[in-house]
BAMIBA-889358 format. One record per residue: residue number from 1; residue in one letter; chain; z, y, x of N, C-alpha, C in turn. Coordinates in nm, 4 decimals. Layout:
% residues N
NUM	a	A	Z	Y	X	Z	Y	X	Z	Y	X;
...
END
This chain:
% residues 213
1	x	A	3.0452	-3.1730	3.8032	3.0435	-3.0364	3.8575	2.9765	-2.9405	3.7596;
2	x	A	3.0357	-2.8122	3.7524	2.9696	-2.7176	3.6650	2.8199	-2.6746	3.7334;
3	x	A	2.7195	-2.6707	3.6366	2.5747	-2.6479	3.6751	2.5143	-2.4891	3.5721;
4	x	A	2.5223	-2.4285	3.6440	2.4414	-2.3028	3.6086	2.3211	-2.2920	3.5991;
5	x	A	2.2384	-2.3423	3.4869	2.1169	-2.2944	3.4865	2.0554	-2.1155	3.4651;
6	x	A	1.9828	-2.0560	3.5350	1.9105	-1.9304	3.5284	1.8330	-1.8978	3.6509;
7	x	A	1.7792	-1.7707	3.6497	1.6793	-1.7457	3.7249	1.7155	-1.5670	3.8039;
8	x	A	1.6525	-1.5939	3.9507	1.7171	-1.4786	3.9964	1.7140	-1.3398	4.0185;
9	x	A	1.6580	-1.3032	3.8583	1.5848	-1.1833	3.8003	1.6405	-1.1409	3.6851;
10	x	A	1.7213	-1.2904	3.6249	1.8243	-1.2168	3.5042	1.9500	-1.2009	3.5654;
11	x	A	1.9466	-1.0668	3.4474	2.0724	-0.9645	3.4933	2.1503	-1.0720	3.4307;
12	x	A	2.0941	-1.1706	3.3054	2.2874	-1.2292	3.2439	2.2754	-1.3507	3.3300;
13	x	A	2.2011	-1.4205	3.3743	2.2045	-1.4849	3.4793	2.3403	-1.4701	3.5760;
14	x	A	2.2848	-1.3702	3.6285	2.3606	-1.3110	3.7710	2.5087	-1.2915	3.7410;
15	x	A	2.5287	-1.2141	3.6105	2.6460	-1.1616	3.5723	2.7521	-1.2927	3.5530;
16	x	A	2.6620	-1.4689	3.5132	2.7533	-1.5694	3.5019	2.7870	-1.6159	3.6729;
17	x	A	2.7422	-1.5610	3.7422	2.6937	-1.6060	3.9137	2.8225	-1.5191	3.9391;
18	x	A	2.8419	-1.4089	3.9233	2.9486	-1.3205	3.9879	3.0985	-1.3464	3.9752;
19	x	A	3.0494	-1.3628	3.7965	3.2420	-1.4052	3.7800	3.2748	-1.5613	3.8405;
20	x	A	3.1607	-1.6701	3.8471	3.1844	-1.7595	3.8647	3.2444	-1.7485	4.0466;
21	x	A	3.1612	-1.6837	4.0977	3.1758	-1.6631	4.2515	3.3102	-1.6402	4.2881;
22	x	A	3.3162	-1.4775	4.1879	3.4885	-1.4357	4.1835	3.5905	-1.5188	4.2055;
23	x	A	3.5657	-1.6256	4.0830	3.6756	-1.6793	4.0747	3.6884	-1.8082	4.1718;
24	x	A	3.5677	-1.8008	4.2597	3.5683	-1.9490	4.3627	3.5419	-2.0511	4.3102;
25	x	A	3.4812	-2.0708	4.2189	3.4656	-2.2106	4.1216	3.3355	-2.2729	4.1828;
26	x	A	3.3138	-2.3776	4.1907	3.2678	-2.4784	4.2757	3.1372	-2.5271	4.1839;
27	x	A	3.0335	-2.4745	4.2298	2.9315	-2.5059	4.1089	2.7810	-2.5206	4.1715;
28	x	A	2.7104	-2.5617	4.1019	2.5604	-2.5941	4.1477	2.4520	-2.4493	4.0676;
29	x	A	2.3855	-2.4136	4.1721	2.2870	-2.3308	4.0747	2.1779	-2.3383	4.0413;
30	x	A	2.1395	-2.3619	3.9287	2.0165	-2.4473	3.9035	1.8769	-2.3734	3.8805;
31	x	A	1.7935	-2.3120	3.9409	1.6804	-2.2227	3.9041	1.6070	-2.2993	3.7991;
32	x	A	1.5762	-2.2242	3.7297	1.4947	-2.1993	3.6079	1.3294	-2.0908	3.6203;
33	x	A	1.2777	-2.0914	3.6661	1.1656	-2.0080	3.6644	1.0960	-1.9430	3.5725;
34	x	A	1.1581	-1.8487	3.5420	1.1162	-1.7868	3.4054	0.9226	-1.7572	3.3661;
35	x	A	0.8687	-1.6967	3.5001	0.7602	-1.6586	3.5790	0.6742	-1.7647	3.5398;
36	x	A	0.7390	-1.9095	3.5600	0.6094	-1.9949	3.5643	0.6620	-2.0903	3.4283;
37	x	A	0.7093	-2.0635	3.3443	0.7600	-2.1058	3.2323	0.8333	-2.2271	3.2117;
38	x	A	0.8926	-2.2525	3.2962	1.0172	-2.3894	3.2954	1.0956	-2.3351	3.2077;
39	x	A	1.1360	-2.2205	3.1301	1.2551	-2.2229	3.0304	1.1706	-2.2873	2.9048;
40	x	A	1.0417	-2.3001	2.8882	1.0075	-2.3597	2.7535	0.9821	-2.4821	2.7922;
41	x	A	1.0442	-2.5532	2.8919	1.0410	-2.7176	2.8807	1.1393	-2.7887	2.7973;
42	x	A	1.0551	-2.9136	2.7758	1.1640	-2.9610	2.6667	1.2829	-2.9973	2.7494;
43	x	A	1.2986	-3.0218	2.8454	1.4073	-3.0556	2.9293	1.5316	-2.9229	2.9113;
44	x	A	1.4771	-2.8034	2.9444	1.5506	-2.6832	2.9378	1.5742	-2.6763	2.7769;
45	x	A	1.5080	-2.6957	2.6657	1.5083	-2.6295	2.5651	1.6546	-2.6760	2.5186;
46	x	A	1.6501	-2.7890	2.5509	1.7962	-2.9223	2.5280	1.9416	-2.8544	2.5705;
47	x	A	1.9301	-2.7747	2.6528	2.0121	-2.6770	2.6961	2.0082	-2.5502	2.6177;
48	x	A	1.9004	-2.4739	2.5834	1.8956	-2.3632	2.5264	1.7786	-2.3699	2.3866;
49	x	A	1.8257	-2.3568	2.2934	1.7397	-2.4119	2.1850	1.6212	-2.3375	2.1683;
50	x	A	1.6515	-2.1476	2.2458	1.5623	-2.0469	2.2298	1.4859	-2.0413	2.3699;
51	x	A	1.4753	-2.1588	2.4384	1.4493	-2.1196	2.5874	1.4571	-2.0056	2.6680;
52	x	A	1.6183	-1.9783	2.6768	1.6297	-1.8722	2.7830	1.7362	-1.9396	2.8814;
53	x	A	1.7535	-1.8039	2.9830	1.8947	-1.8484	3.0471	1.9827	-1.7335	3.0567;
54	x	A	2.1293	-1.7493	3.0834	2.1320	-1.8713	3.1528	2.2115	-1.9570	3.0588;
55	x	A	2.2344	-2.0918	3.1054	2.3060	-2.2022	3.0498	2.3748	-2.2515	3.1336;
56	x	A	2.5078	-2.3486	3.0766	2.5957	-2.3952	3.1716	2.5580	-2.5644	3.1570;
57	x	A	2.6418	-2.6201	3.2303	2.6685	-2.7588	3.2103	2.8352	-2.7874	3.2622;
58	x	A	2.8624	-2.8009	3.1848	3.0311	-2.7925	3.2654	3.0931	-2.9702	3.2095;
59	x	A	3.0521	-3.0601	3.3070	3.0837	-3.1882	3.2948	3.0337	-3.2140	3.1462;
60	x	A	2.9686	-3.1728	3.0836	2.9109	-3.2897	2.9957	2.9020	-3.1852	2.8865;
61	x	A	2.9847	-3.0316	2.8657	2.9787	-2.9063	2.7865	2.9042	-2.8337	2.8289;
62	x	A	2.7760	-2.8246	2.7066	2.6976	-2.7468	2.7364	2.6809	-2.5873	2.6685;
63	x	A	2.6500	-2.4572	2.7252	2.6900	-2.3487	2.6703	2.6260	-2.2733	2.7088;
64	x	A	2.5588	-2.1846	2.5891	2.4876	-2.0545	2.6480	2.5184	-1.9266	2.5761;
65	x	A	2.4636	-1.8230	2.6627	2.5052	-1.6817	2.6062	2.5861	-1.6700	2.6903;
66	x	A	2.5385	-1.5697	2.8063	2.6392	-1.5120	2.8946	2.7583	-1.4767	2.8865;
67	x	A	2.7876	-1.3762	2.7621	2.8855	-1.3193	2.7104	3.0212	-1.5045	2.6774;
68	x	A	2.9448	-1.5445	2.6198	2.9944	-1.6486	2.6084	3.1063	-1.7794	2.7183;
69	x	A	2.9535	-1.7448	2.8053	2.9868	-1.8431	2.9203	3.1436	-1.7850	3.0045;
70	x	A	3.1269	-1.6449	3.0325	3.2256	-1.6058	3.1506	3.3604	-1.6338	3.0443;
71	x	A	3.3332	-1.5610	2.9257	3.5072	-1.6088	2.8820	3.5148	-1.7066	2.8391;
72	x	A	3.4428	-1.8033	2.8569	3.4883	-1.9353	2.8430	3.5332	-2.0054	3.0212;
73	x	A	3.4807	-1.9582	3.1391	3.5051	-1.9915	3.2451	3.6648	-1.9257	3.2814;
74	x	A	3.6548	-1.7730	3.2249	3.7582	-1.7504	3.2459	3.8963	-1.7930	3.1873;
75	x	A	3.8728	-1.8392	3.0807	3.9764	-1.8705	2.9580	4.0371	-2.0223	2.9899;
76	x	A	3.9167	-2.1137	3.0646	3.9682	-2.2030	3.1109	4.0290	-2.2090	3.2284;
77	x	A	4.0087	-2.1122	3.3554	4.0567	-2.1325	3.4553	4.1920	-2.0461	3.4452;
78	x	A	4.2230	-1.9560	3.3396	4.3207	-1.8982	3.3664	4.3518	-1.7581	3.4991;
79	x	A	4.2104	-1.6965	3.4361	4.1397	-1.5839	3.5039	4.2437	-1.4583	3.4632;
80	x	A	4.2610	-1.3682	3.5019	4.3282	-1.2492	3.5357	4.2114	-1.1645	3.4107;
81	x	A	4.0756	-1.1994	3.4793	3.9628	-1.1284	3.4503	3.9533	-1.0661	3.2732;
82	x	A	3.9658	-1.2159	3.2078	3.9933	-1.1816	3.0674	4.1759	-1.1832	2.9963;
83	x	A	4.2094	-1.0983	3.0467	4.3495	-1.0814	3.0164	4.3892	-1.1720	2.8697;
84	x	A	4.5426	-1.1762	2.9052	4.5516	-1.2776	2.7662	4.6480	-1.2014	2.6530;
85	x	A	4.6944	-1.0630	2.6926	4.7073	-0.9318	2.6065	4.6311	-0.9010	2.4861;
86	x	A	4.6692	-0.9040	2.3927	4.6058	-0.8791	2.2767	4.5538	-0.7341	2.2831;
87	x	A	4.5978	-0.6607	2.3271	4.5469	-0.5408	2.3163	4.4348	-0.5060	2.4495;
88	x	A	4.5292	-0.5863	2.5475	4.4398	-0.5295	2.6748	4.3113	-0.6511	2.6482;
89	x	A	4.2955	-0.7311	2.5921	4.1748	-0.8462	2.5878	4.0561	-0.7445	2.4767;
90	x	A	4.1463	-0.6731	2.3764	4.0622	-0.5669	2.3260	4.0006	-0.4950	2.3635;
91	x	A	4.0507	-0.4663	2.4262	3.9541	-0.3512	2.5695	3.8301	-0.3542	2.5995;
92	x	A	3.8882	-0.5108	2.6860	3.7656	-0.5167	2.7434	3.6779	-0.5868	2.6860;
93	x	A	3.7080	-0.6508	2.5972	3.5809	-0.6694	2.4490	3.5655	-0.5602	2.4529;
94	x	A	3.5738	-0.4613	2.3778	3.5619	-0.2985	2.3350	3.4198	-0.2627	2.4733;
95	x	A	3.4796	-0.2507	2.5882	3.3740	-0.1956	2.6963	3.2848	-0.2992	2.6873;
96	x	A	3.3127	-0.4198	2.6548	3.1468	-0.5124	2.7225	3.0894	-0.4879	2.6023;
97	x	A	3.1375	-0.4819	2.4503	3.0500	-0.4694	2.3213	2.9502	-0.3082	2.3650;
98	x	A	3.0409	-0.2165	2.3901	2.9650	-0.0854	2.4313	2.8578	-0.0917	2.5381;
99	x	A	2.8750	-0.1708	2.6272	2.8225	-0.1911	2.7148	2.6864	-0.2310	2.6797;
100	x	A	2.6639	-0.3639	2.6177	2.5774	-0.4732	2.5644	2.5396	-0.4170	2.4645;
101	x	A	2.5728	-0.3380	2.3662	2.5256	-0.3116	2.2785	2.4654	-0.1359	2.2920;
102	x	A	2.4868	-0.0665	2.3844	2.4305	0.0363	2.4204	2.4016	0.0746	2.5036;
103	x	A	2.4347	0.0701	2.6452	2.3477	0.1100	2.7446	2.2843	-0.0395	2.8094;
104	x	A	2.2729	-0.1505	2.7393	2.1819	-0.2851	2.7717	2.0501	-0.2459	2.7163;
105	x	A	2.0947	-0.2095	2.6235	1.9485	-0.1660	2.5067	1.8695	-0.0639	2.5927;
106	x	A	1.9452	0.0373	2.6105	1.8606	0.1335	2.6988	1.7928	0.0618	2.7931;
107	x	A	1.8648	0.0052	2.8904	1.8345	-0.0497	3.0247	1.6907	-0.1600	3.0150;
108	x	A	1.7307	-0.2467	2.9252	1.6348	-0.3567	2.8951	1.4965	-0.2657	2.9254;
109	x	A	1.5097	-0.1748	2.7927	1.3825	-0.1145	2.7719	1.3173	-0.0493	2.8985;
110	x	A	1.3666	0.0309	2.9815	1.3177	0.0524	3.0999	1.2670	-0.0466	3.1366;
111	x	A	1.3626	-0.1051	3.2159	1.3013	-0.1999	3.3280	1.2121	-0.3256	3.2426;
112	x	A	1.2388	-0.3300	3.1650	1.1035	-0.3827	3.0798	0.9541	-0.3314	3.1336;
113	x	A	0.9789	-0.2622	3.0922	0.7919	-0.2069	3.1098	0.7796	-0.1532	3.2238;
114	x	A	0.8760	-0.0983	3.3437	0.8481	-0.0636	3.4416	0.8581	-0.1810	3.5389;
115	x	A	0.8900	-0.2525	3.5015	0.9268	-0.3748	3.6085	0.8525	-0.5254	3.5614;
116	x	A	0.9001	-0.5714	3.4399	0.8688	-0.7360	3.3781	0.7365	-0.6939	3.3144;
117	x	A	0.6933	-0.5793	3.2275	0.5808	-0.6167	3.1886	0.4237	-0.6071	3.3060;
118	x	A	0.4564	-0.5317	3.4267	0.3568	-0.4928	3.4942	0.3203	-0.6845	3.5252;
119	x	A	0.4322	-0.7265	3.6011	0.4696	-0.8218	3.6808	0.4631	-0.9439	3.5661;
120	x	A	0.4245	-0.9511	3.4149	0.3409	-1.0634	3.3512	0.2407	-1.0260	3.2686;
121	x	A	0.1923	-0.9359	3.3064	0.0842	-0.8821	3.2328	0.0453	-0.8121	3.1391;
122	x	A	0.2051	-0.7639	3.0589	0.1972	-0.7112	2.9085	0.2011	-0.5650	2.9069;
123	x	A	0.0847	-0.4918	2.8147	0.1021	-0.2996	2.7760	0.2299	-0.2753	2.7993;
124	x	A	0.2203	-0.1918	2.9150	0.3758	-0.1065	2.8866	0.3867	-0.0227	2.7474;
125	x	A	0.4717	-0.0679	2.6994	0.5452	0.0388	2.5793	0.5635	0.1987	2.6128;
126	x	A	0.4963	0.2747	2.6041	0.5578	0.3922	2.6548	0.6877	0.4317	2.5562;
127	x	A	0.6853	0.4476	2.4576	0.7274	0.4955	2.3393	0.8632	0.4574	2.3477;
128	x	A	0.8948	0.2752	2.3645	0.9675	0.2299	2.3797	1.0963	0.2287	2.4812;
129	x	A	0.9954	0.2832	2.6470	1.0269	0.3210	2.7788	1.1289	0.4417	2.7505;
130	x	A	1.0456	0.5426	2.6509	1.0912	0.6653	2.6680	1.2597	0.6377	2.5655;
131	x	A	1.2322	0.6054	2.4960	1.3491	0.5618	2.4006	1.5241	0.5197	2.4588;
132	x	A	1.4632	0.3831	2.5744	1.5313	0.3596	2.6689	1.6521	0.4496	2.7892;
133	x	A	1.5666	0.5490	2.8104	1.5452	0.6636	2.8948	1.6714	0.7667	2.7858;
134	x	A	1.5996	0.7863	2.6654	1.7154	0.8411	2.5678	1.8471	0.7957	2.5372;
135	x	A	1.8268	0.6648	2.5234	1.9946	0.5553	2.5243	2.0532	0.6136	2.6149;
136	x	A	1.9876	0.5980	2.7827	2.0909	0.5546	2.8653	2.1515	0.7092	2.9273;
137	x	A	2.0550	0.8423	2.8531	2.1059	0.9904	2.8725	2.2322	1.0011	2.7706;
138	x	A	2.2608	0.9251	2.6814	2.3135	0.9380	2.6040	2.4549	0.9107	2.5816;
139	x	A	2.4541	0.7497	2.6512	2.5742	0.6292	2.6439	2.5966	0.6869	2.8424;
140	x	A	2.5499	0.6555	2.8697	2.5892	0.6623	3.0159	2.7478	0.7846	3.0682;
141	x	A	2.7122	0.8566	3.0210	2.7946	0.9512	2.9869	2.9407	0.9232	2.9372;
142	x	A	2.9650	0.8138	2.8518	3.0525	0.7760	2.8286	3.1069	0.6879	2.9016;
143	x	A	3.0659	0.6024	3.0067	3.1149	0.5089	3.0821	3.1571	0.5739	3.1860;
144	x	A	3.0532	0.6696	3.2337	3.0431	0.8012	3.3604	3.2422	0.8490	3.3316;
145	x	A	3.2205	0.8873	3.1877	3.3547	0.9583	3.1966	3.5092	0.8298	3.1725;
146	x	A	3.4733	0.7386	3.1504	3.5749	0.6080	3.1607	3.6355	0.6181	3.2735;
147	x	A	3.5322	0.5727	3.3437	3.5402	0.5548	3.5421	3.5759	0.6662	3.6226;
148	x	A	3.5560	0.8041	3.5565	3.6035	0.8989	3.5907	3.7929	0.9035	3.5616;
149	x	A	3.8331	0.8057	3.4833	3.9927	0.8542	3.4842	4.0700	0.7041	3.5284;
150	x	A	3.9486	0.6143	3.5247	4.0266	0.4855	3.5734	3.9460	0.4023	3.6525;
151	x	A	4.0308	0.3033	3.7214	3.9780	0.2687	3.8823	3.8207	0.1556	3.8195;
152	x	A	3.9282	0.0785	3.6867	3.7819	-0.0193	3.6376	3.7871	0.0206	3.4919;
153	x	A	3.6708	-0.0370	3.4745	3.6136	-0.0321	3.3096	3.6840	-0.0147	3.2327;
154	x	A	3.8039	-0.1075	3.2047	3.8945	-0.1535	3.1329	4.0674	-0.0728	3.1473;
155	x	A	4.0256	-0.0504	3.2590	4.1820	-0.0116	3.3241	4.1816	0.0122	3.4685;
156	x	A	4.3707	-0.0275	3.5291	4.3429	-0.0593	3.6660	4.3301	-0.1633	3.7027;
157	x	A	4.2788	-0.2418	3.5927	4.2126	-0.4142	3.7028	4.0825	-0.4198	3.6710;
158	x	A	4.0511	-0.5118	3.7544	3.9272	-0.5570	3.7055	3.8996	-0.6723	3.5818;
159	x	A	3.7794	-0.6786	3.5125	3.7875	-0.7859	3.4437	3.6640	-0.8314	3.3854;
160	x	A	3.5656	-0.9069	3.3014	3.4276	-0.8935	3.2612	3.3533	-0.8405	3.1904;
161	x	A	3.4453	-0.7008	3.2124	3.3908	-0.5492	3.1098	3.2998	-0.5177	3.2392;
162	x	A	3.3852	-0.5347	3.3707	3.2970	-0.4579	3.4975	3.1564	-0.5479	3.5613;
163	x	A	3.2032	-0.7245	3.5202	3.0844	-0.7790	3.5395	2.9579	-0.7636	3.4471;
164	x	A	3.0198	-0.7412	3.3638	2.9160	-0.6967	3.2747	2.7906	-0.6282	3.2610;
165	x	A	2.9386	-0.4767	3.3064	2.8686	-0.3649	3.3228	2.7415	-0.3362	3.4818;
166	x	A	2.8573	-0.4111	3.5795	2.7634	-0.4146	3.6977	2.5958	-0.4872	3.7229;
167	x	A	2.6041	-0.6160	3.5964	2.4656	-0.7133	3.5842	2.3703	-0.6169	3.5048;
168	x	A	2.4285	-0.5190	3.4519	2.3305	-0.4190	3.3745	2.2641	-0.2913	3.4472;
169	x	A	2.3824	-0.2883	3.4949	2.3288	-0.1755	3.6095	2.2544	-0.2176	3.7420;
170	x	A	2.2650	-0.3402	3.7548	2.1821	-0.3798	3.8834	2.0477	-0.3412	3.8907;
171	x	A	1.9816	-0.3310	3.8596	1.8505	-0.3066	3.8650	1.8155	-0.1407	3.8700;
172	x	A	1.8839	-0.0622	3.8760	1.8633	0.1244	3.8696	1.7815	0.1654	3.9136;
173	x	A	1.7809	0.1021	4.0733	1.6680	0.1682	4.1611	1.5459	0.1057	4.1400;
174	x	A	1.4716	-0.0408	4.1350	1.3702	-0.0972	4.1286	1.3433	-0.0093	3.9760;
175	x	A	1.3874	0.0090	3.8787	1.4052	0.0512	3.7780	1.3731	0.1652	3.7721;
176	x	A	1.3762	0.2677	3.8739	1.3667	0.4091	3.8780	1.4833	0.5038	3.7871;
177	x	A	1.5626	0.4264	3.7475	1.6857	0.4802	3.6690	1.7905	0.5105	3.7675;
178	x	A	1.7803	0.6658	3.7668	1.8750	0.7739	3.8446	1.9809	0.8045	3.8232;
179	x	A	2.1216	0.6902	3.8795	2.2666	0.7259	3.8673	2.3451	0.8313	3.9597;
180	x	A	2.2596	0.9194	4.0077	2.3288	0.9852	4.0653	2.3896	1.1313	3.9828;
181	x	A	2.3442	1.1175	3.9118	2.3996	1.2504	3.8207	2.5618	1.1887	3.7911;
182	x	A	2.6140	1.0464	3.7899	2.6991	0.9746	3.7506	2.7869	0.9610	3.8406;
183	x	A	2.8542	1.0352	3.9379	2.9009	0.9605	4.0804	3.0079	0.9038	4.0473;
184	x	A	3.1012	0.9134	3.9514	3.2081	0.7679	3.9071	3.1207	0.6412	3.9065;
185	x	A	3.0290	0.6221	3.8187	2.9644	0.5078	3.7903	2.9359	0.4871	3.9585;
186	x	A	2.8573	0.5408	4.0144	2.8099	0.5365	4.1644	2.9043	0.4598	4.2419;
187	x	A	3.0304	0.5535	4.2630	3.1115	0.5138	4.3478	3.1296	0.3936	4.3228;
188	x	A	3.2232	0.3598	4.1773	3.2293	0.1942	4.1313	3.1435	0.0780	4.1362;
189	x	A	3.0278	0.1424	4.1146	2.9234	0.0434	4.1370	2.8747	-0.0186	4.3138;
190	x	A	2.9146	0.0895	4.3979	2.9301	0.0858	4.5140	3.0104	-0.0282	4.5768;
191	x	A	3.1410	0.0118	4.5350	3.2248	-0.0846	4.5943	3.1756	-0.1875	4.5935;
192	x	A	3.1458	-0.2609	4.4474	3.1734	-0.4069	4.4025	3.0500	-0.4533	4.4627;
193	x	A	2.9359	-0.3854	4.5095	2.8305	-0.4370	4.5419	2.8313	-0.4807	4.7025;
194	x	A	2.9792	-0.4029	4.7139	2.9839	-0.5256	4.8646	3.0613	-0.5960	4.8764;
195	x	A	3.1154	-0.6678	4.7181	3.1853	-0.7420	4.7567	3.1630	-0.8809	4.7574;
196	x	A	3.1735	-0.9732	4.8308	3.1555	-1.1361	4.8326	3.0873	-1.1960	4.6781;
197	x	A	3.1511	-1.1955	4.5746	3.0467	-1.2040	4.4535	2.9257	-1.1627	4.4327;
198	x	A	2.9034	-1.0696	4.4949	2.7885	-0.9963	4.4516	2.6608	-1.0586	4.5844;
199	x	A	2.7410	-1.0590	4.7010	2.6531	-1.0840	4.8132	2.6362	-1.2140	4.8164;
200	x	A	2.6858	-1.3113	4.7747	2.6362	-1.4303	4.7162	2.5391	-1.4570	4.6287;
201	x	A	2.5401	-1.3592	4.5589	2.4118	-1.3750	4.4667	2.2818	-1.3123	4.5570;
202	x	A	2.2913	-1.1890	4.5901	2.1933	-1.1066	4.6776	2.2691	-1.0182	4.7609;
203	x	A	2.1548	-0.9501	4.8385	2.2250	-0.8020	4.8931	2.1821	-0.6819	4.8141;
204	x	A	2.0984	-0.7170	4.7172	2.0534	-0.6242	4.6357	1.9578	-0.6475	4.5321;
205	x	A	1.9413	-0.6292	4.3959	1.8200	-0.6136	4.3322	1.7023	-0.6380	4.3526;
206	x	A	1.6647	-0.5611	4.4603	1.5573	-0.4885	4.4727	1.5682	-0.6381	4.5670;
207	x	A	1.5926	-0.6669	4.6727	1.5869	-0.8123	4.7654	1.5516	-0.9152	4.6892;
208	x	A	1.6248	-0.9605	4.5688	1.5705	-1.0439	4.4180	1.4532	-1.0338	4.4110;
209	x	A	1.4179	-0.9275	4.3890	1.2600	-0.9479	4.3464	1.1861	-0.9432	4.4056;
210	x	A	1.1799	-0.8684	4.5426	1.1250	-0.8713	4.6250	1.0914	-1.0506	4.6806;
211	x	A	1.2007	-1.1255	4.6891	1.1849	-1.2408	4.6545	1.1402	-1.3471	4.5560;
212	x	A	1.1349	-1.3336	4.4501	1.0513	-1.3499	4.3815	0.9540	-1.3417	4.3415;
213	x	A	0.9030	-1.1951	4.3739	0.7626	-1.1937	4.3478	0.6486	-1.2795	4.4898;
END
C-alpha cells in the first residue's frame, strides 16, 4: 500500500494528501512530527536524506519532493490532473513553477515568523516578514488576474497547478494574509475548500493547528 509520510502543518504535505484523496487512491498516512523532531530520525532520514516531509512509500518506491510526488501519482494512475498534452502539461508546469517559485517564497516568509517561529521559539525576522508581504503584493496579482478569465489555474480543468496553488494558500488567515482584495483567487479558493479532498485532510487551516498545537 502507498504510505505518505508528513505532518499536519505542511502545506507540501497536505498538497500530496489532496491530489492523492482526489484521485481516491487507497493509502496510509503516516505522521511525522515535525514539533518534536521525528523527521531527524534515522528511521525517517532513510526516507528523506534532508529530514523533511513529505515522503512516499509506494510498495517498495520511495520518493520525495512534493512537486515530485503528485506527478508521479498522477502519471501513474493516469490522472486527468497532469494532462498528457504537450502544451497543456506546459501550463501547468508554467503555473506551479510561478506558483512555487513566487508567491511560495512570499508565503513561506510570512507565516514563518508569524506562525512557526513564535510556536518553536525562533526571532521573528521582521525584515524578512516584510519582504514576504512585498512578494505576495506583487505576484498575487498575477494569479488574481489568471482566475479572473479562467475557471482553474491552468484552464477549464482542474489539475496540480490548483493543488498546488491551494496548499500555499491554505494558511491566509492563521497567517494574517488578506485575500480579499483578490475575489477571483477567493472565490476559487472557496469552492475547492469544500470539496471532499480538502475535508479529508481538515475543515480548515486554522483547525490543523489548532490541533496541533
Amino acid at each position: 500500500m502507498l504510505k505518505v509520510y508528513g505532518f499536519s502543518l505542511s502545506l507540501p504535505s497536505n498538497k500530496v494528501r489532496y491530489v492523492a484523496n482526489h484521485m481516491g487512491l487507497d493509502y496510509e498516512f503516516v505522521p511525522v512530527n515535525l514539533l518534536a523532531g521525528e523527521h531527524m530520525s534515522e528511521e525517517h532520514m532513510k526516507l528523506h536524506p534532508a529530514g523533511k516531509v513529505p515522503a512516499i512509500d509506494d510498495d517498495g518506491f520511495v520518493l520525495f519532493e512534493s512537486g515530485s510526488i503528485i506527478k508521479y501519482l498522477a502519471q501513474k494512475h493516469g490522472s486527468h490532473l497532469y494532462p498528457e498534452g504537450l502544451e497543456e502539461r506546459a501550463d501547468v508546469d508554467k503555473w506551479t513553477d510561478f506558483v512555487s517559485i513566487h508567491v511560495n517564497n512570499g508565503m513561506n516568509r510570512v507565516f514563518f515568523n508569524r506562525i512557526l517561529a513564535p510556536l518553536v521559539g525562533v526571532e521573528v525576522d521582521e525584515r524578512s516578514m516584510k519582504d514576504g508581504l512585498s512578494f505576495l503584493d506583487r505576484f498575487l496579482p498575477v494569479v488574481e488576474n489568471q482566475l479572473s478569465e479562467n475557471v482553474y489555474l491552468a484552464g477549464d480543468e482542474l489539475t496540480l497547478a490548483d493543488f498546488n496553488l491551494l496548499s500555499v494558500l491554505d494558511p491566509a488567515e492563521v497567517a494574517q494574509v488578506d485575500l480579499s482584495p483578490y475575489p477571483s483567487i477567493t472565490n476559487w479558493r472557496s469552492r475547492l475548500q469544500k470539496e471532499d479532498f480538502y475535508t479529508k485532510c481538515h475543515s480548515s487551516y486554522t483547525e490543523a493547528l489548532q490541533s496541533a498545537a
